[in-house]
The first five atom37 places (N, CA, C, CB, O) and aatype in JSON, in Angstrom:
{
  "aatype": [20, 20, 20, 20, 20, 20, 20, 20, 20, 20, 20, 20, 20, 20, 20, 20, 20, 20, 20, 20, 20, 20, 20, 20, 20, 20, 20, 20, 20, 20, 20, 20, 20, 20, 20, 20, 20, 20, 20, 20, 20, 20, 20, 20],
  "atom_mask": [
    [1, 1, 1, 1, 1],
    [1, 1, 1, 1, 1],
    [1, 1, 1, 1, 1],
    [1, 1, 1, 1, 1],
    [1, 1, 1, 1, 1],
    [1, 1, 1, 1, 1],
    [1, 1, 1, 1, 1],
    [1, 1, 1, 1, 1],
    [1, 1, 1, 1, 1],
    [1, 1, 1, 1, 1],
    [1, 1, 1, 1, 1],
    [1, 1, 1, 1, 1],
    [1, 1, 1, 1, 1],
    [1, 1, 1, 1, 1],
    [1, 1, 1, 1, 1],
    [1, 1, 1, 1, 1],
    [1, 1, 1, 1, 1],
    [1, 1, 1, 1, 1],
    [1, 1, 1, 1, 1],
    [1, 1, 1, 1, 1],
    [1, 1, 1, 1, 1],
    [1, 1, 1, 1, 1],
    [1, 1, 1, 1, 1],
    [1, 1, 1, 1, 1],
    [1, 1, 1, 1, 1],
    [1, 1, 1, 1, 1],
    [1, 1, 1, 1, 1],
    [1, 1, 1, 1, 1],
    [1, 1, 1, 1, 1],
    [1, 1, 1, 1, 1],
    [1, 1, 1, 1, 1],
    [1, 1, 1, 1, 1],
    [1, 1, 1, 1, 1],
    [1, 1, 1, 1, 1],
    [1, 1, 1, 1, 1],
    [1, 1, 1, 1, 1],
    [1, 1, 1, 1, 1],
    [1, 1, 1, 1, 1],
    [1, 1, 1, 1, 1],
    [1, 1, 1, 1, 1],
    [1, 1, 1, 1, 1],
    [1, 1, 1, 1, 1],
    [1, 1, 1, 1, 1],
    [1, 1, 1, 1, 1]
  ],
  "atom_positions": [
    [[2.65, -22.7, 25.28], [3.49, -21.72, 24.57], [2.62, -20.77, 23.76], [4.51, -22.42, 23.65], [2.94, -19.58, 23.72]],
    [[1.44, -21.23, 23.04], [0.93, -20.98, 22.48], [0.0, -19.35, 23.35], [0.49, -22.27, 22.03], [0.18, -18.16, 23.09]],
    [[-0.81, -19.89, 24.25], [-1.48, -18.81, 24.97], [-0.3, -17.88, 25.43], [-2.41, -19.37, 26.22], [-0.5, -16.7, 25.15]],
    [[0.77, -18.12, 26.02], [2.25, -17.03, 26.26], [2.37, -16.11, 25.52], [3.63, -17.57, 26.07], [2.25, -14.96, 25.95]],
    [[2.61, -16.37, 24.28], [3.28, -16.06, 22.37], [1.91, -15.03, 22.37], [3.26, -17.96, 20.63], [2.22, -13.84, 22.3]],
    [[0.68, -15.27, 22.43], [-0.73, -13.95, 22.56], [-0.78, -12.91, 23.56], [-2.19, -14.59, 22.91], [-1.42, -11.87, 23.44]],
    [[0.14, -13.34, 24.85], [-0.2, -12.53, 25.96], [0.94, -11.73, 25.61], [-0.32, -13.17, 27.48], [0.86, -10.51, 25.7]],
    [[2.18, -12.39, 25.15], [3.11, -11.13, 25.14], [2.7, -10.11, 23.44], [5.11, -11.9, 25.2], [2.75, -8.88, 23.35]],
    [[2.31, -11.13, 22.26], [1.6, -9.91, 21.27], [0.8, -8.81, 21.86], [0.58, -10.52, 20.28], [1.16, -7.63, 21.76]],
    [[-0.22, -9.15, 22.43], [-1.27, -8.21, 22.62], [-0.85, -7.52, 24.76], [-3.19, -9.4, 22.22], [-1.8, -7.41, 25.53]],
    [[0.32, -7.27, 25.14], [0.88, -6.4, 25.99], [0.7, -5.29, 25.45], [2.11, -6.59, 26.3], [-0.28, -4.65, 25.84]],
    [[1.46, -4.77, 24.54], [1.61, -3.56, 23.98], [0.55, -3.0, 23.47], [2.45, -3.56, 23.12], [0.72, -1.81, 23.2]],
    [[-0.64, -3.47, 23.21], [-1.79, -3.03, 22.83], [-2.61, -2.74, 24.07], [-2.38, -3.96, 21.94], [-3.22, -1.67, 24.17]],
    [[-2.64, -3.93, 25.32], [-2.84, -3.18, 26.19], [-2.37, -1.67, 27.07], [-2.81, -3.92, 26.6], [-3.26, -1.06, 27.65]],
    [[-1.23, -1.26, 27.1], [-0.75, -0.71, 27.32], [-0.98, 0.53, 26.2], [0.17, -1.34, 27.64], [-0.74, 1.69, 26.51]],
    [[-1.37, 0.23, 25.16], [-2.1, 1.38, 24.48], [-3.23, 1.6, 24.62], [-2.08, 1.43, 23.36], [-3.54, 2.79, 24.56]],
    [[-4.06, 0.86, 24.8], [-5.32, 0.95, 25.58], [-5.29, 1.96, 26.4], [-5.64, -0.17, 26.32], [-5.85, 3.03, 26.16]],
    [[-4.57, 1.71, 27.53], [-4.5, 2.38, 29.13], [-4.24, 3.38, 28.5], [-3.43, 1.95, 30.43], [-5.18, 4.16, 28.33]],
    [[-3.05, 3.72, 27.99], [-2.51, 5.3, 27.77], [-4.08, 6.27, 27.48], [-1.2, 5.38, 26.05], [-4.53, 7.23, 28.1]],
    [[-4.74, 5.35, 25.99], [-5.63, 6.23, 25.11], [-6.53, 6.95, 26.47], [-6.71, 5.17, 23.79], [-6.71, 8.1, 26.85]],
    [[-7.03, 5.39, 27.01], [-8.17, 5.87, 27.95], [-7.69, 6.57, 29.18], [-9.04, 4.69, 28.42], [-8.61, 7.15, 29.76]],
    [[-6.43, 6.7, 29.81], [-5.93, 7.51, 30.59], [-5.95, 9.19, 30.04], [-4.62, 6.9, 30.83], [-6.36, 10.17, 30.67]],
    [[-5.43, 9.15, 28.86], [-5.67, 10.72, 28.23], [-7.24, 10.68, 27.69], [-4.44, 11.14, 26.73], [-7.61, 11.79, 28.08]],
    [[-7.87, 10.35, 27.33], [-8.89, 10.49, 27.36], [-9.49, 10.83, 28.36], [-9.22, 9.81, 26.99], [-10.0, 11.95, 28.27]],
    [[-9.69, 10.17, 29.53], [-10.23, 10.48, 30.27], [-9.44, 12.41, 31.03], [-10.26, 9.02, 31.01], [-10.06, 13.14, 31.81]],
    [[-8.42, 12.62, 30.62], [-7.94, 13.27, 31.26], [-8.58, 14.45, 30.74], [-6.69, 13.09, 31.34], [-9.05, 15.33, 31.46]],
    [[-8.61, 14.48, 29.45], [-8.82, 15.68, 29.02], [-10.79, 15.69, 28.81], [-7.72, 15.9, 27.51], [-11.48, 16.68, 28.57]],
    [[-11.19, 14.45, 28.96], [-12.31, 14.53, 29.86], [-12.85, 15.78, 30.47], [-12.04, 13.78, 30.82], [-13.62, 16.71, 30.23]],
    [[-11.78, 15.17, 31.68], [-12.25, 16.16, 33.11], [-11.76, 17.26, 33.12], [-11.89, 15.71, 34.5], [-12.36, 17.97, 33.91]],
    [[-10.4, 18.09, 32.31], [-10.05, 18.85, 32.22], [-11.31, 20.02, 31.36], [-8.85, 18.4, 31.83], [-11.49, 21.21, 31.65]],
    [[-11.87, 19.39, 30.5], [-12.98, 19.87, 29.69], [-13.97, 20.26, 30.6], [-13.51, 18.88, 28.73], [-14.38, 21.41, 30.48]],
    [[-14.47, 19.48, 31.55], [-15.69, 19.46, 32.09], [-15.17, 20.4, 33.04], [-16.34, 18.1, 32.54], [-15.91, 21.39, 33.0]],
    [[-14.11, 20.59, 34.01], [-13.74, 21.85, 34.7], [-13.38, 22.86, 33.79], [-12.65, 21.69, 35.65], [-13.42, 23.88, 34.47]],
    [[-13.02, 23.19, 32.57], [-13.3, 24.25, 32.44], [-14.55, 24.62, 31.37], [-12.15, 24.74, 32.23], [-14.69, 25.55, 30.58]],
    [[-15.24, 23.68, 31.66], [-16.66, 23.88, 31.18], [-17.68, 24.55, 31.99], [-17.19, 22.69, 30.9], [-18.75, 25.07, 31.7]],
    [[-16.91, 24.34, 33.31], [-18.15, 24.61, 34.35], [-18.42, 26.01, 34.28], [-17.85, 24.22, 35.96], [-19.57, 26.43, 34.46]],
    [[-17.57, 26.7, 34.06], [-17.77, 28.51, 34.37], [-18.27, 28.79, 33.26], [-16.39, 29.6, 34.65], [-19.1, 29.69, 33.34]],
    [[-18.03, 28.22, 31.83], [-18.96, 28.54, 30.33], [-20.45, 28.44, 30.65], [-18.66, 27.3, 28.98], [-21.34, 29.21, 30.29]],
    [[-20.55, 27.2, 31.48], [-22.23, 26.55, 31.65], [-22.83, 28.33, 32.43], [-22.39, 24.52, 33.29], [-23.71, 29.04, 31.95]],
    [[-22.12, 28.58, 33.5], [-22.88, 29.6, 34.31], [-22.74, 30.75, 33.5], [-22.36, 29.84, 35.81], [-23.62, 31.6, 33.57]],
    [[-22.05, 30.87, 32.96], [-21.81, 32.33, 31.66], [-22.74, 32.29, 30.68], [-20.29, 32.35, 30.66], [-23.3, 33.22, 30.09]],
    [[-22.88, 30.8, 30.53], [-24.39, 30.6, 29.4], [-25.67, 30.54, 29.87], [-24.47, 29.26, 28.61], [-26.54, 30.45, 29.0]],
    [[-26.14, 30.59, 31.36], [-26.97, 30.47, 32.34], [-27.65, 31.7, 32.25], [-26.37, 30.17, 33.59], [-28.86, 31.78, 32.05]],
    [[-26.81, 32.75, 32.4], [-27.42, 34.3, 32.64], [-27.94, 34.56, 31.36], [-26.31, 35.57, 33.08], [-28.49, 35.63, 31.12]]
  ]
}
């Protein structure tokens, strides 16, 4: 019961986990594509 009673506390934290690192990562790559045309604008 005991290990159950932890897996269902710490669900919701997983699941905040995922979200953070799902938007994180999103705006990641969203950054890095529109980083790419700054990099060559800063190139010249």
């Amino acid at each position: 019961m005991g290990i159950n009673e932890i897996i269902e506390i710490s669900k919701p934290r997983i699941v905040v986990l995922l979200v953070i690192t799902a938007v994180t990562s999103m705006f990641a790559a969203s950054k890095l594509v529109s980083g790419a045309p700054s990099l060559d604008y800063f190139d010249y």
